[in-house]
C-alpha positions, 0 to 999 in steps of 0.5 A, a space after each residue: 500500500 502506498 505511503 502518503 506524502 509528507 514534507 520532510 521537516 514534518 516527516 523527521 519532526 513526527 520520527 522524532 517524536 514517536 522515538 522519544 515516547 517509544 524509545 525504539 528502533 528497528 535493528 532491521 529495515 526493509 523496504 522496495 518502491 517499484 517506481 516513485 508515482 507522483 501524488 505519493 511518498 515513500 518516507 523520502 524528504 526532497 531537498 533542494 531541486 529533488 522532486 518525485 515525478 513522472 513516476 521517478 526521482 528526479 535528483 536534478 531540475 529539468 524542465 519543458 522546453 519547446 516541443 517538448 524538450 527537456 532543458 536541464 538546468 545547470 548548478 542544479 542539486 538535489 538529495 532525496 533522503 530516507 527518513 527511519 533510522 537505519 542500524 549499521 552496527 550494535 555499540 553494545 555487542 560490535 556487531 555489523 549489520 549486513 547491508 543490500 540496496 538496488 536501484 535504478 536510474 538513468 542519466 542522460 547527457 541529452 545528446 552532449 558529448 560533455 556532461 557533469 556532474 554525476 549522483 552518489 548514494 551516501 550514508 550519513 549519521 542519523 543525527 548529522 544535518 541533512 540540508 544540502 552544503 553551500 556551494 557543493 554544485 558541480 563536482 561536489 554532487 551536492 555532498 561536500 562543502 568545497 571548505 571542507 571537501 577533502 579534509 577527512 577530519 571535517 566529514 562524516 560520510 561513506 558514498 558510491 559516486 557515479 561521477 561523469 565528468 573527471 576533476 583535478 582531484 579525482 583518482 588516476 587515471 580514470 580522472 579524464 573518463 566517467 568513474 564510479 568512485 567510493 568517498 570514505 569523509 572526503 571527496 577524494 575516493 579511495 577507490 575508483 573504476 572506469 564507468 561505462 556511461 559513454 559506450 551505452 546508448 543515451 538514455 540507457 537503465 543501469 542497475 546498481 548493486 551496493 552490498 555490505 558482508 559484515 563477515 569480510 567486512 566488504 563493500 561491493 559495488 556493481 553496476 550494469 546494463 542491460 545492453 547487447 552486449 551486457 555492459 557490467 563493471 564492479 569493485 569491491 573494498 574492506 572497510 570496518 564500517 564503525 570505524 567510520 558511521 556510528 551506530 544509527 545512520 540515514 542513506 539517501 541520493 545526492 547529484 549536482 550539475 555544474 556548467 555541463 549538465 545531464 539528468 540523474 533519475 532514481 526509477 526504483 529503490 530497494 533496500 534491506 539491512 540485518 543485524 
């Protein structure tokens, strides 16, 4: 049954509440949305252009020109946030949750050879402030404040970068290509892979698998599309999540345009986590 749509100060203002009489949380979540139909809501908050509509988020403004057109907008940023708690680890037993989340998206470069700036999946501490950083347009996919970007000691995050345009910082040698990086507190990832924008069709789905073994202690993140032939890129990374996260945190999607601009759309989201 579909959820209602609240506005997402009075989403977090009502969990609040209900946590502090209640003074329980779920060690599990779970949840699927098959697509994001306009009129409903899925206990996601929109921030800054972030909108539901034509049954998918739309992290970036895009709006109708002549006939139709899409025109893009530039310095345009977005964060769709999920709004329970979620559990990454108990601080009383250490013990990890294991984590799998899905979706679908598209980013369209609408027939530009040059396009920016890209979208990330994050988490983020659940008491940490989730308005969009000043300025953090462009190459900062509306996660970091460009004060603070790359010093580690200033940030709290773990993000998936799907990053389509190549900056100075970005890692070698996959700087001047699209790449899927992962950001640990800082905007300069730890790990990065070619991404395989440029060589699908426009418009083309991909499907992003982002999976956490507690066990291995190992992130892997795997994107593919479903072209002729199958389009498939994947890297994995050992990182002790509560090292880096407390114990309760929030996910959610970030992008940001710049200059060049492309579209960044969620079409479907699922999610599950266990301790």
């Amino acid at each position: 049954m579909a959820k209602r749509q609240t506005p997402f100060l009075l989403l977090m203002i009502c969990f609040c509440f209900v946590l502090g009489i209640n003074n329980v949380k779920s060690d599990s979540v779970s949840f699927s949305f098959p697509n994001f139909e306009t009129g409903t809501e899925y206990d996601i908050g929109f921030l800054g252009d972030a909108r539901a509509l034509d049954g998918a988020i739309q992290l970036t403004r895009r709006d109708s020109g002549p006939y139709g057109t899409p025109i893009i907008r530039k310095h345009s940023v977005g964060r769709a946030v999920y709004i329970p708690p979620i559990r990454l680890w108990d601080k009383t037993t250490g013990e990890l949750a294991d984590l799998e989340t899905i979706f679908s998206f598209v980013v369209d470069s609408a027939g530009s050879q040059i396009h920016a700036d890209g979208f990330s999946f994050f988490i983020l501490p659940f008491d940490a402030d989730p308005t969009i950083p000043t300025n953090s347009s462009g190459g900062y996919l509306g996660l970091f404040s460009p004060k603070t970007a790359f010093n580690a000691y200033k940030n709290q995050i773990v993000a998936i970068e799907f990053d389509s345009f190549g900056n100075e910082w970005d890692p070698k040698p996959v700087a001047i290509a699209p790449h899927l990086g992962l950001d640990i507190n800082s905007l300069e990832s730890v790990e990065a892979i070619d991404w395989p924008i440029n060589s699908v069709p426009q418009g083309s789905i991909g499907r992003a698998t982002i999976t956490y073994n507690s066990e291995r202690k190992e992130l892997r993140v795997s994107v593919g599309y479903d072209t002729q032939p199958i389009t498939f890129v994947q890297f994995s990374k050992t990182i002790d999540l509560r090292r880096v996260l407390p114990e309760w945190v929030r996910i959610g999607f970030s992008a940001a345009t710049g200059d060049s601009v492309e579209t960044h759309d969620i079409l479907s989201w699922s999610f599950v986590s266990s301790i």
